[in-house]
C-alpha positions as CSV (number, residue, x, y, z in Angstrom):
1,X,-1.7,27.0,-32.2
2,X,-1.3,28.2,-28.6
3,X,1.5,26.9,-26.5
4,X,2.9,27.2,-22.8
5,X,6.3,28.4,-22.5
6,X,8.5,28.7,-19.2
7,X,12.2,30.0,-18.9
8,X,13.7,27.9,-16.0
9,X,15.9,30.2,-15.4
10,X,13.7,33.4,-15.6
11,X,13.1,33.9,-11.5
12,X,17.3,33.6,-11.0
13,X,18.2,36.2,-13.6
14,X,15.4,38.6,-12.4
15,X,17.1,38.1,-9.0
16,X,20.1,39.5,-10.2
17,X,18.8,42.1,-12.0
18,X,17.2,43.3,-9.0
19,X,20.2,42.8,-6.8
20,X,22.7,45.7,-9.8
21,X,19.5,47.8,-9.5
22,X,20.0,47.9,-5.5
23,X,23.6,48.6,-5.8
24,X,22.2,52.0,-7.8
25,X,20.7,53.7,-4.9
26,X,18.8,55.8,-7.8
27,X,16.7,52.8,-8.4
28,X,16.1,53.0,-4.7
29,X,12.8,54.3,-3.5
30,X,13.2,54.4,0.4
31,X,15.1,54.9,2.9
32,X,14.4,52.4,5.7
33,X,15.8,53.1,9.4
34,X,16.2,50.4,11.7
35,X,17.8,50.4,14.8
36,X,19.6,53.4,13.5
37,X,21.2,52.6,10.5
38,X,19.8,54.0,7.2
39,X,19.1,50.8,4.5
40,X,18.1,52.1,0.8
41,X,15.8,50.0,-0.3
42,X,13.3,49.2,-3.2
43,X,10.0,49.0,-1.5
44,X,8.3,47.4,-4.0
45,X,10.9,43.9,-3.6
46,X,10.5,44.4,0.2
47,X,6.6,44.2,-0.2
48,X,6.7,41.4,-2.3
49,X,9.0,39.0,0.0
50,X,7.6,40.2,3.2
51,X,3.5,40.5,3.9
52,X,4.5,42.4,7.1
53,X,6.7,45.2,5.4
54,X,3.4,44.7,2.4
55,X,0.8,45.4,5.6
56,X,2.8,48.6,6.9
57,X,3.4,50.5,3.9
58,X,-0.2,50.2,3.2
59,X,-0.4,53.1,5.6
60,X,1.4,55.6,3.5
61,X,3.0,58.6,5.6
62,X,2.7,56.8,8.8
63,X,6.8,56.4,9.2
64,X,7.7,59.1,7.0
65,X,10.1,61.4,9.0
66,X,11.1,63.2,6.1
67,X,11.9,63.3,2.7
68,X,15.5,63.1,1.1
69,X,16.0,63.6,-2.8
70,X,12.7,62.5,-3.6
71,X,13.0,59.4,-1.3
72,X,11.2,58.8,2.0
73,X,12.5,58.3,4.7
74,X,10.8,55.4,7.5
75,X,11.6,54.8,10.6
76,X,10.4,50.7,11.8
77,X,11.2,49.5,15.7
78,X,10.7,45.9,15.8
79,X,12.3,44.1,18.9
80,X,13.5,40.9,17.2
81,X,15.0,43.0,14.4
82,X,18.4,44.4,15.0
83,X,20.2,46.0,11.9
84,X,22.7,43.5,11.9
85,X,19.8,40.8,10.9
86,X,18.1,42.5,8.6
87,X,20.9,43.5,6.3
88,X,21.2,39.7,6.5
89,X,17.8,39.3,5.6
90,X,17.9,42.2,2.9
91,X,20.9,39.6,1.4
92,X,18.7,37.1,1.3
93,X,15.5,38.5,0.1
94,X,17.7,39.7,-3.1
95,X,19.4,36.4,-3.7
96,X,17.7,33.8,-1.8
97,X,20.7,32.9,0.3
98,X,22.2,33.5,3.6
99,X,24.6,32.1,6.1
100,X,23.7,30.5,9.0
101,X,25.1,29.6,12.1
102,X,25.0,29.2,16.0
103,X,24.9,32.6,16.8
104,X,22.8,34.3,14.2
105,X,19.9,31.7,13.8
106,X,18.2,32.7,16.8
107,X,17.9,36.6,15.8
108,X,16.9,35.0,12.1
109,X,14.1,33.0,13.1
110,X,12.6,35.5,15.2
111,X,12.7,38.0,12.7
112,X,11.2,35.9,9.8
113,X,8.6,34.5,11.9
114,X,8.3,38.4,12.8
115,X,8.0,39.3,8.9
116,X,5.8,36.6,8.2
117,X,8.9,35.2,5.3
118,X,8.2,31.6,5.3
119,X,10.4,30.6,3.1
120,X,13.0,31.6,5.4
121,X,11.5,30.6,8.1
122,X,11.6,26.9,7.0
123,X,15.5,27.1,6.0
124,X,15.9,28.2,9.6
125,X,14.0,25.0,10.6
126,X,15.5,22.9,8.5
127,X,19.4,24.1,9.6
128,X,18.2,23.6,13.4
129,X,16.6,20.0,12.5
130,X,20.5,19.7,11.8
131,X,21.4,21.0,14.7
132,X,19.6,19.1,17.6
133,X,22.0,16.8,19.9
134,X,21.8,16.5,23.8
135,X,24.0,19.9,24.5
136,X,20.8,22.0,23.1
137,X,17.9,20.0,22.2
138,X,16.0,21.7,25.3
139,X,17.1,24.7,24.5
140,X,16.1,24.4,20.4
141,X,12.4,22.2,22.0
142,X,11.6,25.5,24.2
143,X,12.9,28.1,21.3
144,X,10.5,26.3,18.9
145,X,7.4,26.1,20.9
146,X,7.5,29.7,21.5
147,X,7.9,30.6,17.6
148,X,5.7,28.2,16.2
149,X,7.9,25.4,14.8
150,X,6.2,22.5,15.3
151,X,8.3,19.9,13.4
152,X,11.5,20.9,14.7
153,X,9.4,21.2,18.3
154,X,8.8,17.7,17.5
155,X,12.2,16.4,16.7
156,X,14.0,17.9,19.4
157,X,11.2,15.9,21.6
158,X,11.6,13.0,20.6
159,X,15.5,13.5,20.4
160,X,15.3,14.3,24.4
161,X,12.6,11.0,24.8
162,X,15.3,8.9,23.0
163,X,18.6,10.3,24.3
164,X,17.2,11.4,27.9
165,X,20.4,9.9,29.9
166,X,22.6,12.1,28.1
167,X,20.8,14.9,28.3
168,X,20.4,14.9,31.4
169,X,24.4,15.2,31.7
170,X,24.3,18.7,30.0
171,X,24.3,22.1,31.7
172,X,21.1,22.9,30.1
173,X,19.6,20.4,32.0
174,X,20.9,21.2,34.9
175,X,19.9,25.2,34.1
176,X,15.7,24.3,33.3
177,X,13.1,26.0,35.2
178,X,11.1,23.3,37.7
179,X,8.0,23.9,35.3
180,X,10.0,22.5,32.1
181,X,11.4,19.9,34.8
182,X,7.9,18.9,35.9
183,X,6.9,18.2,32.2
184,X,9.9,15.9,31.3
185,X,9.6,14.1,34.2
186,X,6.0,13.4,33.6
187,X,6.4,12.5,30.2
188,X,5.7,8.9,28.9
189,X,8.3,8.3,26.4
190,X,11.4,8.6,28.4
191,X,13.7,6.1,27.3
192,X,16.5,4.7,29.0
193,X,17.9,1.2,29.4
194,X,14.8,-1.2,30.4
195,X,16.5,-1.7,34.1
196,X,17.2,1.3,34.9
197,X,15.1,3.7,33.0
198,X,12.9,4.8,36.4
199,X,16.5,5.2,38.5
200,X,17.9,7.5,36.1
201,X,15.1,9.6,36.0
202,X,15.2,9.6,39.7
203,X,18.9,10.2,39.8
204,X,18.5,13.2,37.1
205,X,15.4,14.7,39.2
206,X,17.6,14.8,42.3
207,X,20.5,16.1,40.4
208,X,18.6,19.1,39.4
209,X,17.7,19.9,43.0
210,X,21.4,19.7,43.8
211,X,22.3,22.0,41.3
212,X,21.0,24.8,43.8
213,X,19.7,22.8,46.7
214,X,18.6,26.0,48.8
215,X,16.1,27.2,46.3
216,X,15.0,24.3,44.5
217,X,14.3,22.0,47.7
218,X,10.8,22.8,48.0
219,X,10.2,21.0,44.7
220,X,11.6,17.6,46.1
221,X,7.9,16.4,47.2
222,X,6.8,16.8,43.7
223,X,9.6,15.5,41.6
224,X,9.3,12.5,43.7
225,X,5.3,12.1,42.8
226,X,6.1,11.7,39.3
227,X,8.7,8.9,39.6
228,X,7.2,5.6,38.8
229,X,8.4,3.7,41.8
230,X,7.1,0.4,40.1
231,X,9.2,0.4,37.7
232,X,12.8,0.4,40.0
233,X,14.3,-2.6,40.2
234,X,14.9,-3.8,44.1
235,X,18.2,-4.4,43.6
236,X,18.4,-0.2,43.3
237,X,16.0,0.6,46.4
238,X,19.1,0.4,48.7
239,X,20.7,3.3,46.3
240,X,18.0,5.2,46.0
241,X,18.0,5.8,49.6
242,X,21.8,6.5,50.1
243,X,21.4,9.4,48.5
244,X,22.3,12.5,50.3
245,X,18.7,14.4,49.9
246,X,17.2,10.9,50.9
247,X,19.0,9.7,53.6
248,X,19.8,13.6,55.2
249,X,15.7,14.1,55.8
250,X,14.2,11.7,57.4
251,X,10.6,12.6,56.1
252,X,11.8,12.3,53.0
253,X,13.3,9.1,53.5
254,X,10.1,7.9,55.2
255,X,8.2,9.1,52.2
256,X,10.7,7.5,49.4
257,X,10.2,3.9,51.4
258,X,6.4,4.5,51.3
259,X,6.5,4.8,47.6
260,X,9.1,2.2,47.0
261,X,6.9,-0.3,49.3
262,X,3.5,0.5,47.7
263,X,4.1,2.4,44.0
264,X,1.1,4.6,42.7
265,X,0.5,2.2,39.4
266,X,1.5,4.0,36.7
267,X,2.0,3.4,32.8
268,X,5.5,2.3,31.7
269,X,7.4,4.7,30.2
270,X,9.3,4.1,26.8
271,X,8.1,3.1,23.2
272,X,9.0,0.4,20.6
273,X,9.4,0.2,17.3
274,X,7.0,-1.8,15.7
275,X,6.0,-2.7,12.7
276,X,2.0,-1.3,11.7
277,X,-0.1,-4.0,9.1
278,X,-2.8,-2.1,8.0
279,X,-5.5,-3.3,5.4
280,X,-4.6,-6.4,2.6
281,X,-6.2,-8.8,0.2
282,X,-7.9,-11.7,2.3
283,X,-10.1,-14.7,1.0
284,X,-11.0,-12.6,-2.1
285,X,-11.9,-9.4,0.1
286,X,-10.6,-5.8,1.2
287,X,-10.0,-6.2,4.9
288,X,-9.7,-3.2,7.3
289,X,-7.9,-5.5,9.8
290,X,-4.8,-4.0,11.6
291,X,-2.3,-5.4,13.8
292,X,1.4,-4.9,14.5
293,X,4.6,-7.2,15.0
294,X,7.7,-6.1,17.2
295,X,10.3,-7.3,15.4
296,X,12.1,-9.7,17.2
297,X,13.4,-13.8,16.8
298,X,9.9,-14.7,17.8
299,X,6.9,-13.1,17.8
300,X,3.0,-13.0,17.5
301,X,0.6,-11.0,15.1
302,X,-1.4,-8.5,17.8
303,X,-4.7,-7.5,16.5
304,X,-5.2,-3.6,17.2
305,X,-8.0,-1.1,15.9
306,X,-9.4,-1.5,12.3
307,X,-9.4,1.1,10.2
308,X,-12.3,2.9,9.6
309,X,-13.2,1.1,6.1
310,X,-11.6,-2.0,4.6
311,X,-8.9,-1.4,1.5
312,X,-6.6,-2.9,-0.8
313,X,-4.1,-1.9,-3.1
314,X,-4.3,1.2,-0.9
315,X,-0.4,3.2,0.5
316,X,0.6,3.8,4.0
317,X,3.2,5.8,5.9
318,X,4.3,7.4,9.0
319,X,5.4,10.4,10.2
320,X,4.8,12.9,12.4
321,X,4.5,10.2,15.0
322,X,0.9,8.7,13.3
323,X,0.6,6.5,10.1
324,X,-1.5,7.8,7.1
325,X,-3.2,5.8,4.8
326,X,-4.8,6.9,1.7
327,X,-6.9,5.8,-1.6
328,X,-7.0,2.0,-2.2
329,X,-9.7,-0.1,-3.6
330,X,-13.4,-0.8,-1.6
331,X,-16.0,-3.2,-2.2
332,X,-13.7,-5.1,-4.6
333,X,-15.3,-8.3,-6.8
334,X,-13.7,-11.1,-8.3
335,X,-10.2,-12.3,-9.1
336,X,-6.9,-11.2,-10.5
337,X,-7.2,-8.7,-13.4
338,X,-11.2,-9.1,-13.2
339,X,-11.1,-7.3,-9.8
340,X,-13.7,-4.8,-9.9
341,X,-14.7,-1.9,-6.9
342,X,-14.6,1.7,-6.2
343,X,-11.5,3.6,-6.3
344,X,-11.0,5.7,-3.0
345,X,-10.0,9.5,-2.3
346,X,-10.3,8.8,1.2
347,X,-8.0,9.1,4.2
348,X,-7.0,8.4,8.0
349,X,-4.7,8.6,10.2
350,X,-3.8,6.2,12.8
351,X,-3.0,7.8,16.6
352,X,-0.9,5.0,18.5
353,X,-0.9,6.7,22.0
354,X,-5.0,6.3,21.7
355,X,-4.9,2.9,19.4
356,X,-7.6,5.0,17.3
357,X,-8.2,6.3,13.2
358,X,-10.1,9.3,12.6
359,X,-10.6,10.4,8.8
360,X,-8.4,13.0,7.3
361,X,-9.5,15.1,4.4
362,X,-10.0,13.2,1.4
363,X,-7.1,13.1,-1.6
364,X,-7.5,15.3,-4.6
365,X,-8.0,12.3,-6.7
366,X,-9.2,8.9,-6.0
367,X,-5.8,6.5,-6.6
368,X,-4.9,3.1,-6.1
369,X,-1.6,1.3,-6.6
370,X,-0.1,4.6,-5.8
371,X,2.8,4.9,-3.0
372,X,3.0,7.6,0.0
373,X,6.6,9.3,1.1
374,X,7.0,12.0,4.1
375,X,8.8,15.1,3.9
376,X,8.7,17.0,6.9
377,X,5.1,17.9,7.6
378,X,4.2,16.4,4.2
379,X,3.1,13.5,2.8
380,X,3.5,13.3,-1.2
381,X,0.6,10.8,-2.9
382,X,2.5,9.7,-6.3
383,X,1.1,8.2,-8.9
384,X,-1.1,5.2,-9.2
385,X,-4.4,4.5,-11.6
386,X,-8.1,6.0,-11.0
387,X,-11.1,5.1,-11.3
388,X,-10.8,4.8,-14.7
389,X,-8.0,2.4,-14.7
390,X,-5.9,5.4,-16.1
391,X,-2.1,5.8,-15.1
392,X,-1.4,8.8,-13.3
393,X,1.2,11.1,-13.3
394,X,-0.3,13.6,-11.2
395,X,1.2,13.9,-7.3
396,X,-0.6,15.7,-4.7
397,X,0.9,16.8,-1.5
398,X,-1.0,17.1,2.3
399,X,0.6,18.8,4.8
400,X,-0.4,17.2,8.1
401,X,-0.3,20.6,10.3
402,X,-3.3,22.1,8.2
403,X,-5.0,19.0,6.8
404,X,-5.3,19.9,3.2
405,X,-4.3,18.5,-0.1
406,X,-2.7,20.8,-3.3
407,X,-1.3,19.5,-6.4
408,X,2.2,19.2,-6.9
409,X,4.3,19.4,-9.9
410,X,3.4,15.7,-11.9
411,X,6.0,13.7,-13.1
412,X,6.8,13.8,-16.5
413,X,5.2,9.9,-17.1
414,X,2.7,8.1,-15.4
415,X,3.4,5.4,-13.5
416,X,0.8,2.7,-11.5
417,X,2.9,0.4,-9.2
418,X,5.9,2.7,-8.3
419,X,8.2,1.9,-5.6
420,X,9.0,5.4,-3.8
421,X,11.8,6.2,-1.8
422,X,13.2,9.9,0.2
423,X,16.7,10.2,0.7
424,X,18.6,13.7,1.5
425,X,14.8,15.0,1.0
426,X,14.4,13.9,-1.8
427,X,12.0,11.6,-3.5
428,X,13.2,9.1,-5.6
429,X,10.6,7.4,-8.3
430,X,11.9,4.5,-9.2
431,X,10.4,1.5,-12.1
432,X,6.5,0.7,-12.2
433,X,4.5,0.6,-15.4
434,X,2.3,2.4,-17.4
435,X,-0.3,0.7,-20.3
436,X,1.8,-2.5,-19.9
437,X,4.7,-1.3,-20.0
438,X,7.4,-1.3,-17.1
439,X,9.9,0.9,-16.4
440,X,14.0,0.5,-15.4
441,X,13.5,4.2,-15.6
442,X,14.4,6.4,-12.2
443,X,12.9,10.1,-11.6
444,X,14.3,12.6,-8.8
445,X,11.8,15.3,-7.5
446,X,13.6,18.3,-5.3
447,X,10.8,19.5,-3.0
448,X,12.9,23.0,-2.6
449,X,13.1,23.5,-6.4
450,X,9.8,22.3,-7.5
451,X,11.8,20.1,-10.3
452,X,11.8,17.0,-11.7
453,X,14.7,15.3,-13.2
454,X,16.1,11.8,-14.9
455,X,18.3,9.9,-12.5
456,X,20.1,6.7,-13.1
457,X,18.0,3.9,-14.5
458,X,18.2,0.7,-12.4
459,X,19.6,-2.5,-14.5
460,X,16.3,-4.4,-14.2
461,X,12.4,-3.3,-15.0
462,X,10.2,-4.1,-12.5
463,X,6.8,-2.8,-11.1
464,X,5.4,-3.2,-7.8
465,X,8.6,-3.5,-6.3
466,X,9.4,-1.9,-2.3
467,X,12.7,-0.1,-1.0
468,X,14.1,1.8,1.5
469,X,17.3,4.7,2.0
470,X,19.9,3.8,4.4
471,X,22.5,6.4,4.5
472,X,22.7,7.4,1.4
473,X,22.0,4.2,-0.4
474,X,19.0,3.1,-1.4
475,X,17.9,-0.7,-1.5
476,X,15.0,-1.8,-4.1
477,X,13.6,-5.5,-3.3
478,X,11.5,-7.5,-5.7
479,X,9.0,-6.5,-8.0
480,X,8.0,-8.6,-11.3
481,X,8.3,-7.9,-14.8
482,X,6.4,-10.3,-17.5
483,X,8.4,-13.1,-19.4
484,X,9.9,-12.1,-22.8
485,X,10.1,-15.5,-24.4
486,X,7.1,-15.9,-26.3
487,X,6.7,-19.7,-24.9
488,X,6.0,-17.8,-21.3
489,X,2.7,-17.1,-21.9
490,X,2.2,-13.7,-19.9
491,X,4.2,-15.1,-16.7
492,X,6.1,-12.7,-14.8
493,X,9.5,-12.8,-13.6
494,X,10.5,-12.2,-9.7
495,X,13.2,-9.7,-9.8
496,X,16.3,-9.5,-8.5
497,X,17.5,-7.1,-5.5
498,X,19.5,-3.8,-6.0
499,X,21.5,-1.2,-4.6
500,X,22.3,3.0,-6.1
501,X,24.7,4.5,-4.4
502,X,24.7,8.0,-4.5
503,X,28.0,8.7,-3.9
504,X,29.3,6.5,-7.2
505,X,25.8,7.1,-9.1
506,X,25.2,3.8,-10.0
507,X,22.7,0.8,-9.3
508,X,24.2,-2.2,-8.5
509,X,23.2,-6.2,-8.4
510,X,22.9,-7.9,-5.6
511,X,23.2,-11.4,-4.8
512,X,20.3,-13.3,-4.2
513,X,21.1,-14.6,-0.7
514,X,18.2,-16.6,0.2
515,X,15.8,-13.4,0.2
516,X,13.5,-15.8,-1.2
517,X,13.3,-18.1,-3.8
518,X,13.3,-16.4,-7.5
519,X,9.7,-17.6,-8.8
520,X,6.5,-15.7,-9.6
521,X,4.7,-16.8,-6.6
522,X,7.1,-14.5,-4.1
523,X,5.9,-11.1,-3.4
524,X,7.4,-8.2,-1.5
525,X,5.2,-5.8,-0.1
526,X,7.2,-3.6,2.4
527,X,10.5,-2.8,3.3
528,X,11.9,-1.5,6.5
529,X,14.8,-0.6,7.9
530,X,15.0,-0.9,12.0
531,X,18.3,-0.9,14.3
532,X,20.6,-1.1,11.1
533,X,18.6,-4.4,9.8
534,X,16.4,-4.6,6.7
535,X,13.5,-6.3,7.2
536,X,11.1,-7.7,3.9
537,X,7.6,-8.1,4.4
538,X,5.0,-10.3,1.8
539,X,5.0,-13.8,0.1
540,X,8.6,-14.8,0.5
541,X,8.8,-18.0,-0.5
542,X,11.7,-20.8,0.4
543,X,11.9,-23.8,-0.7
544,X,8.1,-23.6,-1.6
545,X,7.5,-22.9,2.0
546,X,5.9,-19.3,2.7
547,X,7.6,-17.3,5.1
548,X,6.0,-14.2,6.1
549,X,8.9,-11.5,7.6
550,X,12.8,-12.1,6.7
551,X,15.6,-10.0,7.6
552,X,19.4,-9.0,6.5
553,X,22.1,-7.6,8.3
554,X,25.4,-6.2,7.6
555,X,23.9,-3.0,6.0
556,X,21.7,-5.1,3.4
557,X,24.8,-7.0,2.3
558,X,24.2,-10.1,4.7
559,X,22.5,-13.4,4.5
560,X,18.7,-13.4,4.7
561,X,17.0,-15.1,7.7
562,X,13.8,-15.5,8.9
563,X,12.0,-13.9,11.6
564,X,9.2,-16.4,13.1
565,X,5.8,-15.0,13.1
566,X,3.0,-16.8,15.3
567,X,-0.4,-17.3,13.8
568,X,0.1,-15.0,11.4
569,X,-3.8,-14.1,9.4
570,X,-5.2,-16.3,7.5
571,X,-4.6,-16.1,3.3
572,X,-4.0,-12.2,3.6
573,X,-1.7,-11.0,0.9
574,X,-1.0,-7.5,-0.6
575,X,-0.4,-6.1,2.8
576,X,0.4,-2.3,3.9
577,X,2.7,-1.8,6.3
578,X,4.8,0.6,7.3
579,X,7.4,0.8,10.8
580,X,5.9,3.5,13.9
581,X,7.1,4.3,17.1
582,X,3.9,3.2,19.7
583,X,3.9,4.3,23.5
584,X,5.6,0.8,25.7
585,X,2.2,1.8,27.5
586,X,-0.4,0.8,24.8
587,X,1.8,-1.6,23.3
588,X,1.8,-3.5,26.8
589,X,-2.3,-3.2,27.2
590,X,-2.4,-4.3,23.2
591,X,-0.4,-7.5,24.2
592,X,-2.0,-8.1,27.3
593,X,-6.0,-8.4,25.7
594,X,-3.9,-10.3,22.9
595,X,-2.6,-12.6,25.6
């Protein structure tokens, strides 16, 4: 008999191991000099956590200045590495920790993306994600760009899009070069309060002349080309030409009526938060049909692009600022569990600023009933059954930067129908079924450690049932279980709504509160949580009338309500959906052809 064995503790102790044997310099084989200060070091360890230090001791002799007591001596001069940081980063390479803070993760980052030490590199990203308020989210946006960070790139973006009025209050504003000035101001996504987002852009854009009006002047023609003059209210022309670089130049104040009398069109800044449908179960077929709902007390269905191929029992998120949608069922015949079609491996990916898909690469493994949850730049597929009607307990992971799939660590059972939640970066697993069976049963997966491990069960089985994290609760909503009592003949139960808190451990019940009514017919589909309301998407039945959207406030304590949706499509059920943020632009245009 052959069998697999792993120590889970084998990498930490060899750490430490390694870490007494440094202390030895006899176990050291080099003598490393940077920026003057001698380092003993074992160069094999350095080698293996660095494939820069790995590429320049291939050339052997090349830094050797001398040799002491059998040891040589090197000699590196790297710019972004001081002596001070890498006796940090020696720390960490040894025991895969280190300290981080305001004034060393600049020098950090630089150096690991100079080493080529991802892992390292990623810790640094993940402390500034941490980091980014309106005091330094330029600063941490233009650090980024220039060493290759592209999520927290991202994130400080769209923190300065979302919080622009108070950035603009900073001295970091006030500090930018005009070419970092030019591309805020022309940037779509600004968003301030709807009356007087163009104003305070103006205000800001004047502001920054100001700041050093004798140099900075000559920009003042082009600052004011970019302002959407359209989109100031009158009431705020009079202001906009009392101020003092406005009313002291009369060619500027010529040229400021001009615009303010006849405004270059221009696309409205802004986005909103809307809720993406994408793909369902309609009149016995797979529909490709997308639309999306803003959510507010009432509102219309508004078609937008199809996907490229119709789906259903397919999973959908979005990150990144697009939606993904994988797997799913094609070319589907007949009813209930008679359904028959082609499992999918397939992909795409939804653009909003172009309303467009385009394919991504296809999954490792064709899945349906499977569920999608985002991670940074990755997107975890979990679960689900194949083409073989098998329950999986595989995951696969695509990182959206490089567009490829890899396996990830499975989870210990399979499970078709799970509902799948992140919270604190982690994903939580939480009841579906497997060979007719379903599960109370709750996994945890920690991306960093590459674990799994039991968490709290929830009181009540259920499969096919839809959550979401706020804070750090998370909220699971519906999901069906069959009937015990032998006189049920294979019905299923609706299931009622509950809530873990992490910071007790425990699931708890909660009331019912007109969600909708407890029967077999309701359905929940999607869950989403937007400006501190949960929102429930599906077959939400009241009083035996179907209501399409309801919502809860009070942090998912409140009483249920429903949000009225126009016209909604025609007998489509199973739907996908998931919340995005689209460019005010394209939603306007998408309204308007609705209109």
């Amino acid at each position: 008999m052959t069998k697999l064995l792993k120590n889970p503790i084998h990498a930490e102790q060899l750490l430490q191991s390694l870490q007494e044997l440094k202390k030895d310099t006899k176990h050291c084989d080099l003598i490393l000099v940077i920026d003057g200060k001698e380092f003993n070091v074992q160069q094999s360890v350095l080698c293996a956590a660095s494939p820069y230090f790995r590429s320049l001791f291939d050339y052997e002799g090349r830094f050797c200045l001398e040799t002491r007591n059998g040891k040589a001596v090197k000699a590196i001069d790297i710019d972004e590495l001081s002596a001070e940081t890498f006796d940090q980063i020696l720390k960490f390479t040894y025991s895969g920790e280190i300290e981080l803070n305001e004034e060393n993760i600049q020098d950090i980052l630089q150096a690991a993306d100079v080493l080529l030490m991802a892992d390292l590199k990623n810790l640094c990203c993940e402390f500034l994600e941490d980091c980014i308020c309106s005091s330094n989210c330029l600063g941490i946006r233009n650090f980024t760009e220039l060493y290759s960070c592209p999520r927290v790139h991202r994130l400080a973006t769209d923190w300065l899009e979302t919080n622009f009025e108070s950035v603009t209050k900073e001295e970091e504003f006030l500090q930018l070069p005009f070419e970092k000035l030019e591309e805020i101001v022309g940037m779509d996504n600004l968003s301030v309060s709807q009356n007087r987002c163009e104003f305070v852009i103006l205000e800001a854009s004047l502001q920054w002349i100001q700041y050093d009006e004798k140099y900075r002047s000559v920009h003042l023609a082009r600052l004011l080309e970019l302002i959407r003059w359209g989109s100031i209210p009158a009431n705020l022309h009079d202001e906009v030409l009392q101020n003092p670089l406005v009313s002291a130049d009369e060619q500027v104040r010529e040229l400021v009526q001009k615009y303010l009398v006849n405004p270059i069109p221009a696309n409205m800044r802004g986005y909103k938060n809307v809720i993406m449908v994408a793909g369902a179960f309609k009149s016995n077929q797979e529909s490709s049909s997308c639309c999306l709902i803003v959510p507010a007390p009432v509102q219309y269905w508004i078609p937008m692009a199809p996907m490229l191929m119709p789906r259903v029992d397919h999973a959908i998120v979005a990150t990144g600022g697009y939606v993904y949608v994988t797997g799913g069922t094609n070319s589907c015949y007949g009813y209930g569990r008679n359904r028959r079609g082609i499992v999918l491996n397939t992909g795409e990916r939804y653009d909003p600023s172009l309303n467009q898909w385009t394919a991504i690469a296809p999954m490792l493994t064709c899945r349906e009933n499977h569920n999608l949850v985002a991670i940074n730049d990755d997107i975890y597929a979990i679960g689900g059954n194949n083409m073989n009607e098998r329950e999986l307990t595989s995951v696969e992971v695509y990182n959206i930067l490089t567009d490829t799939w890899k396996y990830s660590v499975s989870m210990p059972i399979p499970r078709m129908f799970p509902c799948c939640i992140v919270m604190q970066k982690k994903i939580f697993v939480i009841g579906g079924c497997s060979q007719g069976q379903v599960y109370e049963s709750v996994e945890c997966y920690d991306p960093m450690l590459k674990q799994w491990k039991t968490a709290v069960p929830m009181k009540e089985r259920r499969a096919c049932a839809c959550g979401v994290a706020v804070g750090d609760s998370i909220f699971v909503f519906g999901g069906k279980r069959s009937l015990m009592c032998p006189s049920a003949e294979n019905r299923t139960k609706f299931c009622g709504s509950e809530v873990y808190i992490a910071s007790k451990g425990l699931w708890f019940s909660l009331p019912p509160n007109n969600l909708c009514s407890m029967q077999d017919l309701s359905n929940v589909s999607a869950v989403f949580h937007i400006e501190d309301q949960i929102l429930a998407m599906g077959d939400l039945y009241i009083q035996w009338e179907n209501q399409c959207l309801r919502g809860v406030d009070q942090g998912g304590f409140g009483q249920w309500y429903e949000i009225v949706l126009h016209h909604p499509p025609f007998r489509q059920r199973n739907m996908k959906a998931c919340v995005m943020r689209m460019p005010a632009s394209v939603y306007m245009k998408l309204k308007a052809s609705y209109s």
